[in-house]
Every structure is written in structure tokens, then in C-alpha cells.
C-alpha positions as CSV (number, residue, x, y, z in Angstrom):
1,X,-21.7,-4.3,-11.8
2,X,-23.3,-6.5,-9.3
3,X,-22.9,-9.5,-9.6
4,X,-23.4,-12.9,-7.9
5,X,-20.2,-15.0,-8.2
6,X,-20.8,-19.2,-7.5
7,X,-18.2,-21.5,-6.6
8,X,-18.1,-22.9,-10.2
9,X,-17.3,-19.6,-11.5
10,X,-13.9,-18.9,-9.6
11,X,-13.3,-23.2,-9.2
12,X,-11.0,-23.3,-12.2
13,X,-9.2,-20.6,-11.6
14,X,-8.0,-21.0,-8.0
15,X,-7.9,-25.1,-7.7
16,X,-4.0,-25.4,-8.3
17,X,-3.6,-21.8,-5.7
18,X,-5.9,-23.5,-3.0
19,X,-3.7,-26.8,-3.6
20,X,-0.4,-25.3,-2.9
21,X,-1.9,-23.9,-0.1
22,X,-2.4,-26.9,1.7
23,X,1.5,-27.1,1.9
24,X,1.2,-25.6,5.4
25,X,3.3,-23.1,7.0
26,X,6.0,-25.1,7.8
27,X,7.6,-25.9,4.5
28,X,7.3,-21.8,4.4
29,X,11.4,-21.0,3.8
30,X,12.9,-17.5,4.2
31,X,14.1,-14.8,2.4
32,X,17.0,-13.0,3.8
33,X,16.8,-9.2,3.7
34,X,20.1,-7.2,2.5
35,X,20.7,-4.1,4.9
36,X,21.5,-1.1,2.4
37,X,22.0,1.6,5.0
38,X,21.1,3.1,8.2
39,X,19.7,6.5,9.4
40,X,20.5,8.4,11.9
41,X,17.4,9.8,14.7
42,X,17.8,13.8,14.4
43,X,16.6,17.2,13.2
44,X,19.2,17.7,10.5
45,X,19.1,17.2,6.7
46,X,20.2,13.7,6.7
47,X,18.5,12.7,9.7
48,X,14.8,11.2,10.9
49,X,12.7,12.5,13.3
50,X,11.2,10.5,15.3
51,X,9.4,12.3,18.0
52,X,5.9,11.6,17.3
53,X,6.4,8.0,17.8
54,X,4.7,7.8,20.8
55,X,1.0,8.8,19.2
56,X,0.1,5.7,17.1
57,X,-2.3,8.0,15.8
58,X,0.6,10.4,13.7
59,X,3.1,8.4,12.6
60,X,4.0,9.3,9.4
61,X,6.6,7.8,7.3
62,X,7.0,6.2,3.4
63,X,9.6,5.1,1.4
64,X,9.7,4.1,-2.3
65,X,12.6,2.5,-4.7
66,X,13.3,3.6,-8.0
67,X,15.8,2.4,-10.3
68,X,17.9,1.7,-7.2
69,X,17.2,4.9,-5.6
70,X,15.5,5.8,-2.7
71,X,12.6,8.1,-1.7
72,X,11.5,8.7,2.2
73,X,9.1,11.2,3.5
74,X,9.6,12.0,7.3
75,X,5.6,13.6,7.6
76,X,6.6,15.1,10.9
77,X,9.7,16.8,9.8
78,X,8.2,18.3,6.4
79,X,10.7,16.6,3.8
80,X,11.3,13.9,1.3
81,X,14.9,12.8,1.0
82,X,16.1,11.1,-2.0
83,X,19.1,8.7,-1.3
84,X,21.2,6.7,-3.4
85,X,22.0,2.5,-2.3
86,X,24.2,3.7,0.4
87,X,22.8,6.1,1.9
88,X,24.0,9.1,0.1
89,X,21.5,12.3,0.3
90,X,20.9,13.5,-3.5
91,X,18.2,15.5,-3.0
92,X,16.0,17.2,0.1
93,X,12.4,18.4,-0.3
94,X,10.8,20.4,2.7
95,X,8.6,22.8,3.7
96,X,9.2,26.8,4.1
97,X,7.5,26.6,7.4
98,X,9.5,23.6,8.7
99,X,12.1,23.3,10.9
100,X,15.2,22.3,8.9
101,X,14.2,24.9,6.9
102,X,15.0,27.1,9.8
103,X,18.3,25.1,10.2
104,X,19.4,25.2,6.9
105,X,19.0,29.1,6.4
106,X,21.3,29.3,9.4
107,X,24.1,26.8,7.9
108,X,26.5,27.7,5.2
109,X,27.2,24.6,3.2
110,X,28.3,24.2,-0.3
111,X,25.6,21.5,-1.2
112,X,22.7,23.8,-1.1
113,X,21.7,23.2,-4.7
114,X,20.4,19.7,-3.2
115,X,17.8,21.6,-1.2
116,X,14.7,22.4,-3.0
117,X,12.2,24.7,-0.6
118,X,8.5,24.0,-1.3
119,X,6.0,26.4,-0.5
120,X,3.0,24.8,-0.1
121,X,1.9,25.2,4.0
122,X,0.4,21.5,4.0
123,X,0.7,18.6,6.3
124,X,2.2,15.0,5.0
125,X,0.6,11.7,6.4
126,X,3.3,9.8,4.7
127,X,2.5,8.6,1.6
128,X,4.4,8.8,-1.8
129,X,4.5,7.5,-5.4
130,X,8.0,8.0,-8.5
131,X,7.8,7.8,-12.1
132,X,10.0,6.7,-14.5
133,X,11.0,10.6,-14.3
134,X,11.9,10.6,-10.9
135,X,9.1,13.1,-10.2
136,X,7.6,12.3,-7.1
137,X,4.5,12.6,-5.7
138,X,3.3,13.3,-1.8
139,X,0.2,13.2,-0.5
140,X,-0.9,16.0,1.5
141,X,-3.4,17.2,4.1
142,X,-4.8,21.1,2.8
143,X,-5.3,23.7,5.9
144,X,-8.9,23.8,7.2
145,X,-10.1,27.1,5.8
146,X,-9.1,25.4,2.4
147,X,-11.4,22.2,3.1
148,X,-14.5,21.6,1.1
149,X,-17.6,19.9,2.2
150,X,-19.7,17.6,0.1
151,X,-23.4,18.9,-0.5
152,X,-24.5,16.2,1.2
153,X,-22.9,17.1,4.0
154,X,-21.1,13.4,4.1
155,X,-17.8,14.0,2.5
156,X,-14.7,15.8,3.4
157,X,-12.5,17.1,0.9
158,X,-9.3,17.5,2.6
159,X,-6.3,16.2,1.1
160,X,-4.6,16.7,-2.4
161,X,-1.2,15.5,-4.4
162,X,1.8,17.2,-4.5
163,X,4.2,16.6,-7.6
164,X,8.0,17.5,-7.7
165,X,10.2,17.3,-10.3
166,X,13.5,16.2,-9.1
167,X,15.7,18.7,-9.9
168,X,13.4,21.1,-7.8
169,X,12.4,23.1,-10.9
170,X,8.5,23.0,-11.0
171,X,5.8,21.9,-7.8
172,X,2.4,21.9,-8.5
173,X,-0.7,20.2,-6.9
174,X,-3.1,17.7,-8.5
175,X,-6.4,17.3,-7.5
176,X,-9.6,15.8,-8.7
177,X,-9.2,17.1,-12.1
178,X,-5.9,17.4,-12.5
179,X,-3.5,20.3,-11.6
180,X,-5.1,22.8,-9.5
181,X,-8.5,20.7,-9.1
182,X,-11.0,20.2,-6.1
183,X,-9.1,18.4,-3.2
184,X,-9.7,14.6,-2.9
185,X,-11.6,12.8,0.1
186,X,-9.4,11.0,2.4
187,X,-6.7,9.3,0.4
188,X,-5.8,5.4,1.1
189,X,-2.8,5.5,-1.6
190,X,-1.1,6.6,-4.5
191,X,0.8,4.7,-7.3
192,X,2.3,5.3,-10.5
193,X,2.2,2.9,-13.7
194,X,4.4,1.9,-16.0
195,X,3.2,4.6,-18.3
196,X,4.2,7.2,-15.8
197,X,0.4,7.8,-14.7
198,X,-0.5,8.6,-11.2
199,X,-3.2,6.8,-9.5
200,X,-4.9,8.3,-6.3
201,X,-7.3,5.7,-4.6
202,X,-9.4,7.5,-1.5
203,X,-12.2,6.1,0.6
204,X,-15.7,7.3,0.8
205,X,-18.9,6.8,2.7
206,X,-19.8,4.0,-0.4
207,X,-16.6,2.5,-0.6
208,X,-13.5,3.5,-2.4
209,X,-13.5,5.9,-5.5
210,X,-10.1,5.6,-7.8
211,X,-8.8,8.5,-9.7
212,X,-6.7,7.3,-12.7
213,X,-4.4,10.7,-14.2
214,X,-3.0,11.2,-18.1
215,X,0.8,11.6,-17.3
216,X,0.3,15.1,-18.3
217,X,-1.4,15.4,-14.7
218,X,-5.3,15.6,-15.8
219,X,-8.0,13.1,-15.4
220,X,-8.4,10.1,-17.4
221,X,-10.9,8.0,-15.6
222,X,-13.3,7.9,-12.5
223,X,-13.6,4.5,-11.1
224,X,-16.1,3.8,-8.0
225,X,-16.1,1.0,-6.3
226,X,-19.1,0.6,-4.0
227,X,-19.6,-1.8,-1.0
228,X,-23.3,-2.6,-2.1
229,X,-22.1,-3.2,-5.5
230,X,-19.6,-5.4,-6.3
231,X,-19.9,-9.4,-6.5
232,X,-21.6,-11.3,-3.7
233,X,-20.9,-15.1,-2.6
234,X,-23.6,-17.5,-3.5
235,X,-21.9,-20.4,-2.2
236,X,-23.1,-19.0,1.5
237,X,-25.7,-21.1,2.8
238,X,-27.5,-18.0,4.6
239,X,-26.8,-14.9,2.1
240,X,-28.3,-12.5,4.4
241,X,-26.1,-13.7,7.0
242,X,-22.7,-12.4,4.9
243,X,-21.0,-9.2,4.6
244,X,-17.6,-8.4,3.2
245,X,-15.1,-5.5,3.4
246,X,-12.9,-3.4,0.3
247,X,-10.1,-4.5,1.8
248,X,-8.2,-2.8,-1.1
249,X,-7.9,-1.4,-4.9
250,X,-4.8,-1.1,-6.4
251,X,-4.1,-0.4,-10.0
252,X,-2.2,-2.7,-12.8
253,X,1.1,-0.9,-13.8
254,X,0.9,-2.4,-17.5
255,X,-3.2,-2.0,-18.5
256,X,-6.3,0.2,-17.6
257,X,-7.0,-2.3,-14.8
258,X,-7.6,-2.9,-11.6
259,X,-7.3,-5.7,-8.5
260,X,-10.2,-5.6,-5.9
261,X,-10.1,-7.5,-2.7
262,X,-12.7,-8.3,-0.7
263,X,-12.4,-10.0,2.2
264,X,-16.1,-12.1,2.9
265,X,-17.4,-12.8,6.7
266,X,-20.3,-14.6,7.9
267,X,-21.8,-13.5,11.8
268,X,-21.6,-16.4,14.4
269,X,-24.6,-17.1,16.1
270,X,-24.2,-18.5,19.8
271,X,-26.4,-22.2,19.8
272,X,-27.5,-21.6,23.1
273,X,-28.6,-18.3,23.0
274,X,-28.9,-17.5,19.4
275,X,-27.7,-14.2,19.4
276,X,-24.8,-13.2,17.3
277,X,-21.6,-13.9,19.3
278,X,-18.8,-13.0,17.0
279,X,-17.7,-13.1,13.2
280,X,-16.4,-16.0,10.8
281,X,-13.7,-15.5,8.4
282,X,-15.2,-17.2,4.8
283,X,-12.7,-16.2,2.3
284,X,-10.3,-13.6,0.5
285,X,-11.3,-13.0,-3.2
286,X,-9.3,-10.6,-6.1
287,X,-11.2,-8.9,-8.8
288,X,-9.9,-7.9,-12.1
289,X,-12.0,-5.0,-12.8
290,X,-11.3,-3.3,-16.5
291,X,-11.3,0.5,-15.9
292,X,-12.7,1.0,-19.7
293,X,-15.9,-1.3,-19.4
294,X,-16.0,-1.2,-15.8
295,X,-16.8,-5.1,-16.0
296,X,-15.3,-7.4,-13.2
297,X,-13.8,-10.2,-14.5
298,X,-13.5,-13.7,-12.6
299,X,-11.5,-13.8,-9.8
300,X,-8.7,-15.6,-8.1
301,X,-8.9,-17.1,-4.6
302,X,-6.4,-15.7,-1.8
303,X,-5.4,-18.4,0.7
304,X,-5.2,-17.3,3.9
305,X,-2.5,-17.2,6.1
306,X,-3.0,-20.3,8.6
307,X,-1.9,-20.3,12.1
308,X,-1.8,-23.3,14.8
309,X,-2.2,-22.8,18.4
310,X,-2.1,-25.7,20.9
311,X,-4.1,-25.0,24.3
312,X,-5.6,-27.7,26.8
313,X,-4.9,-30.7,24.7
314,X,-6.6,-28.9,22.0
315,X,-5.2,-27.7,18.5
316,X,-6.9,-24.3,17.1
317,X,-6.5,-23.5,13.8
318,X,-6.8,-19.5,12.8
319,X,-7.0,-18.2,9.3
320,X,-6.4,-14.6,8.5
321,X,-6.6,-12.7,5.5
322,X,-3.6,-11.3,4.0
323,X,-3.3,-7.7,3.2
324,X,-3.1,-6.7,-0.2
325,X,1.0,-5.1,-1.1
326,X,0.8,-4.5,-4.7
327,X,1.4,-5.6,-8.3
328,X,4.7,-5.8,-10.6
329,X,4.4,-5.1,-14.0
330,X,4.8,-8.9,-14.5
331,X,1.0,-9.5,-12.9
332,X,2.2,-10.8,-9.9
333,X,0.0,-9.7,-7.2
334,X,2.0,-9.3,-3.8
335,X,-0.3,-10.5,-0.2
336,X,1.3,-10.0,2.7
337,X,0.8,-10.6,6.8
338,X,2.4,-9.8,10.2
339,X,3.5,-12.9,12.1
340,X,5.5,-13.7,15.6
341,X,8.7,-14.2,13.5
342,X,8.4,-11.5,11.0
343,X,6.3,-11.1,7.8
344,X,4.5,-13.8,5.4
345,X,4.8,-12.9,1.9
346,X,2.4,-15.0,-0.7
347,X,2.5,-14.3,-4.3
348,X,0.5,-15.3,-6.4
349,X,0.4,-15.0,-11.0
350,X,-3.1,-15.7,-11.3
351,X,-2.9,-16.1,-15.3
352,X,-0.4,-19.2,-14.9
353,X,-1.9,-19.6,-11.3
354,X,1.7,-19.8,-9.6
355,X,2.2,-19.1,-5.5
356,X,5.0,-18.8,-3.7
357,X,5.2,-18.4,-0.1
358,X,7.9,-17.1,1.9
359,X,9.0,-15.7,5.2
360,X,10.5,-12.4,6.3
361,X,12.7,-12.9,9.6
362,X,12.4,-9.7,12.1
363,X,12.7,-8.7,15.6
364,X,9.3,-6.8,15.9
365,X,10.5,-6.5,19.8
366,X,13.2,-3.9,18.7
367,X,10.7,-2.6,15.8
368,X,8.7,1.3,16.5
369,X,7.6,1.4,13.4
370,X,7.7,-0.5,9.6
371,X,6.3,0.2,6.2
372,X,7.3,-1.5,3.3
373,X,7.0,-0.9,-0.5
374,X,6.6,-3.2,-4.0
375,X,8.6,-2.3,-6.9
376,X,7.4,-2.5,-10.4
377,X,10.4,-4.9,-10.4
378,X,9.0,-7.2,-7.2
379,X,11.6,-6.0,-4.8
380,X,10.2,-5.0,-1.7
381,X,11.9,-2.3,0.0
382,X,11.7,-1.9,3.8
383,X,11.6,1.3,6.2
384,X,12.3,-0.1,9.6
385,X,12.7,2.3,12.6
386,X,14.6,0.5,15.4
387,X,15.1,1.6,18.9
388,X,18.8,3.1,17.6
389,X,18.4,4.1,14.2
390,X,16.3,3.5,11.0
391,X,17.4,0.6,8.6
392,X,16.5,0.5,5.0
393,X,16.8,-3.3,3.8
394,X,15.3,-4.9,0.7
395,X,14.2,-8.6,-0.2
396,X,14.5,-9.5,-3.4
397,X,11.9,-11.3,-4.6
398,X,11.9,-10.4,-8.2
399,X,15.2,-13.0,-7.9
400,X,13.0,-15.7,-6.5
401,X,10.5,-15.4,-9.2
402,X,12.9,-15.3,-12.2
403,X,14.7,-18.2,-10.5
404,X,11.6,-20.7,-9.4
405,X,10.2,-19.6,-13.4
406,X,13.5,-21.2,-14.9
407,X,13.8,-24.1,-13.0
């Protein structure tokens, strides 16, 4: 599967997305967010904790909509909370070692058939997936003595997938086979498709290796995707002077496919003392790559995200890649970056090659922490933790595309 990709090959198929581009950022409008509820900072059921906060390093939160309901794991605190538009706890999942499980056992409420105890002594960095079902799935760190060790000596198999069904009836683990399998290498991220299939991509010493699941739990398909393999730039003047990064893989919620991004650089060499002095942004480039052949396809061209700064009579123009958010089941692909004002939101529907830019407005001055989410749907659902309390808000975008399509 490597390939070289020219600029003819890709010309066609980004032209109009590179056109829009050149709108600039100031024509950028907003989207307003809509606050659905707030959470309280605390150790109790319907609380957050929030105490780990201050190590960057452990900070482990996720939240997820489905069908208008929402899923947050608190990592630190051992539970998933399911919660209802306003706020409403429907259902608690935590750990028999944790400390609300502690608190609970010493409270006498009447809504204890909300509390669903898991057994499973693992450690949550934060990430989760829901199906159609409303089964969720967690991804979870295994203790040490239960860690496996490549034979190569280069690989640590640490971390597996919990699934819950939601009325707390069944919990079972999913590994590299499929229920009960070898634990995965370090996981990036899960998702789940429109055919209720999970999808566990995880980074390795060669790059990132996807794991596409039957919805009955067990493998379906083994996708690598290796640095040294996939398509190169030949439109680079000095090829041996380019590298590129994965910046992500994430799966297509309607077909057995998936979107690669790579994110090309060229070194900087110094004209004076020709040693390399830096890095050069080239380009942001998404792959279709069918899981069945395992053939890329041609890709689409990401604009950057542009940024002006005026110093000694001088105008500098920065361009940064966007990260890569997700895809709705109607093939938009979701790109989004951190700004002064808030967040930058491009999307882009490379088959009728459509973009739309827009801007998030937030205080990141009164922000500890944010993670966000895509919906099948296109709404983007936000976890922000503020200095008082946590604030769920979404944007919905799925409005803005149904609406721009029409007119």
C-alpha cells in the first residue's frame, strides 16, 4: 500500500475545498453553544471529581451523546454516569474498589436499582464509545501482573474494552479477539458504527493498528496502518527532506472504511549555516482507505487553519493543522483547532466537496479542562470543567448543514 500521491492526483478533488479556503478567517461566523446542564465538583453519585486536575499527566474525563442522552466517565472517580438533557442521573456505573462505592454502601436511598457495581479492578483514562443499544463501552487500563509483553520485547499490552449493557445486567471485556481476548497496545480511541460495531484504534511502534469488532463482540478485521507505508508527496522538491505524521484513523459509521490523516513536514535548513534549524508545515491530507481491499483511495486536502500576527511592521502568517474530530454518518468529516477566542470547526463532504467553517466562542481563561465529542448526527457535545462547576453544552451543527444544503 505505498504509494506515491502527485499533485495531479488529489488536484480535482480538493480545488473547490482549497478555494473556499482562501475566504480567510475573518468571514469565519459563530455558532452559539446551548448550555444543557451543569455539574456539581464532589465525591457523590451525581457529582465530578476533580482532584487530579492539577497533574496534566491524569486527567481523565469523556463524554458521549446518544439519542439525546448523555454518557460521562469521571476516570479518577471509577464511574460512568448516564444523564438525561437536564441533567437527570439515569444510571451510575463504578468500580467495587472505588470510593462512591464505599459511600453508597453506607447511604440508604430508594434509587439503588440505578447503581450497577462492576467488578473489574481496572483503571479508566477516560475514553468511551454507545451503540444504538445504549451499551457502552470504556476503555481500561489492566493491573500490571496482568500486562503482556510483545516477543519483541517492543510492545505493551496493557489496556482492554469494557462493555456494559445499560440496564447493568451483563459486563464483559473485549480484547484483541473479541470477548475475553489478549489486551490491546495503548489505545488512541474507540467508536461505534452505525451498525452497532466497536472500533478500537491503538498506537504502535509502526504506527497505528485498527481493530474493527462483529456486533456480537469478536473480530472482524485487522487493519495496520504503518508510518513507512502509506502514500508519500511527490510534489516535494527534496523527497528525502519530508516526513509526515498519523495524525489520526478513525472509522466510517456507514461502510468498512476508514479516514487517514497525515499531516506532511519538510526540515528548515538555516542559509547561513546549513544545519537544520526547525520544521515547515507542507500540508494536511485525508485517506479513504477500504478496510476489505486495504487500498487507499485518492484523498482530499485539509486547509489549514491560518493565523495573522503583526510584529515590527511585519505581518506573519502561521498555518496549523487541524485535528481530526470525527465523521457523521452523512460523510462529513469534522477538523477541528484551539484558537485565542475558542475553537475552529471546518467541515468538510469531500464527495460534493462542501466546507464550512465556523467558530466556537469560549473563555479558555476560566476553562481546567475540555473534551468534546461528534455524533453520528453532527452535534458536537462539549464537557467543559470551569473553575465552579462542569457545563455540558452542545453546538448543533447538524442544523447548519441541513440548513446551508437547502438553501
Amino acid at each position: 500500500m505505498n504509494k506515491k500521491i502527485g499533485f495531479a492526483a488529489f488536484l480535482g478533488l480538493s480545488i473547490s475545498i482549497l478555494f473556499t479556503s482562501c475566504l480567510g478567517n475573518e468571514t469565519v461566523q459563530s455558532i452559539s453553544e446551548t448550555e444543557l446542564f451543569k455539574i456539581p465538583y464532589g465525591k457523590f453519585e451525581e457529582q465530578l471529581s476533580v482532584s487530579d486536575l492539577n497533574n496534566v499527566g491524569n486527567v481523565r474525563y469523556g463524554i458521549n451523546m446518544r439519542d439525546g442522552f448523555f454518557y460521562i466517565i469521571n476516570g479518577e472517580a471509577k464511574k460512568i454516569m448516564e444523564l438525561n438533557s437536564y441533567g437527570d442521573l439515569l444510571t451510575l456505573f463504578y468500580n467495587e474498589d472505588s470510593e462512591i462505592a464505599s459511600l453508597l454502601k453506607k447511604s440508604n436511598r430508594a434509587d439503588e436499582s440505578i447503581h450497577h457495581e462492576v467488578s473489574y479492578p481496572f483503571d479508566y483514562p477516560g475514553m468511551l464509545a454507545v451503540d444504538s443499544n445504549k451499551n457502552i463501552y470504556t476503555v481500561c487500563s489492566i493491573p500490571r501482573d496482568r500486562q503482556e509483553l510483545s516477543d519483541d520485547g517492543k510492545t505493551l499490552y496493557s489496556q482492554t474494552v469494557l462493555r456494559f449493557a445499560r440496564d447493568g445486567s451483563s459486563v464483559e471485556y473485549i480484547g484483541q479477539q473479541g470477548p475475553g481476548g489478549t489486551p490491546f497496545p495503548f489505545i488512541k480511541n474507540i467508536y461505534t458504527t452505525s451498525r452497532d460495531e466497536l472500533v478500537v484504534t491503538s498506537v504502535s511502534t509502526e504506527g497505528t493498528i485498527i481493530y474493527w469488532f462483529a456486533s456480537d463482540g469478536f473480530l472482524k478485521y485487522m487493519v495496520p496502518v504503518e508510518t513507512k507505508s502509506v502514500p508519500t508527496l511527490s510534489n516535494v522538491d527534496d523527497t528525502s527532506n519530508q516526513f509526515w505524521t498519523i495524525s489520526n484513523v478513525i472509522p466510517d459509521p456507514a461502510s468498512y472504511k476508514l479516514y487517514v490523516q497525515i499531516d506532511y513536514y519538510t526540515t528548515y535548513l538555516d542559509e547561513d549555516s546549513k544545519v537544520q534549524s526547525g520544521v515547515n508545515f507542507v500540508q494536511s491530507l485525508l485517506y479513504p482507505l477500504n478496510v476489505e481491499t486495504g487500498n487507499y483511495e485518492a484523498p482530499v486536502t485539509i486547509p489549514p487553519y491560518e493565523e495573522s500576527v503583526v510584529s515590527d511592521y511585519s505581518r506573519l502568517t502561521y498555518r496549523i493543522p487541524y485535528d481530526f474530530l470525527g465523521v457523521t454518518k452523512n460523510g462529513w468529516k469534522f477538523f477541528i483547532v484551539k484558537t485565542e477566542k475558542g475553537f475552529n470547526i471546518e467541515m468538510i463532504q469531500s464527495e460534493t466537496q462542501r466546507i464550512l467553517r465556523r467558530q466556537f466562542n469560549v473563555d479558555h481563561n476560566n476553562m481546567l479542562f475540555d473534551t468534546m465529542s461528534l455524533s453520528l448526527d453532527g452535534i458536537i457535545t462539549a464537557l467543559y470543567l470551569e473553575k465552579e462547576s462542569a457545563r455540558i453544552v452542545w453546538y448543533r451543527t447538524d442544523n447548519l448543514i441541513e440548513a446551508i444544503i437547502k438553501n
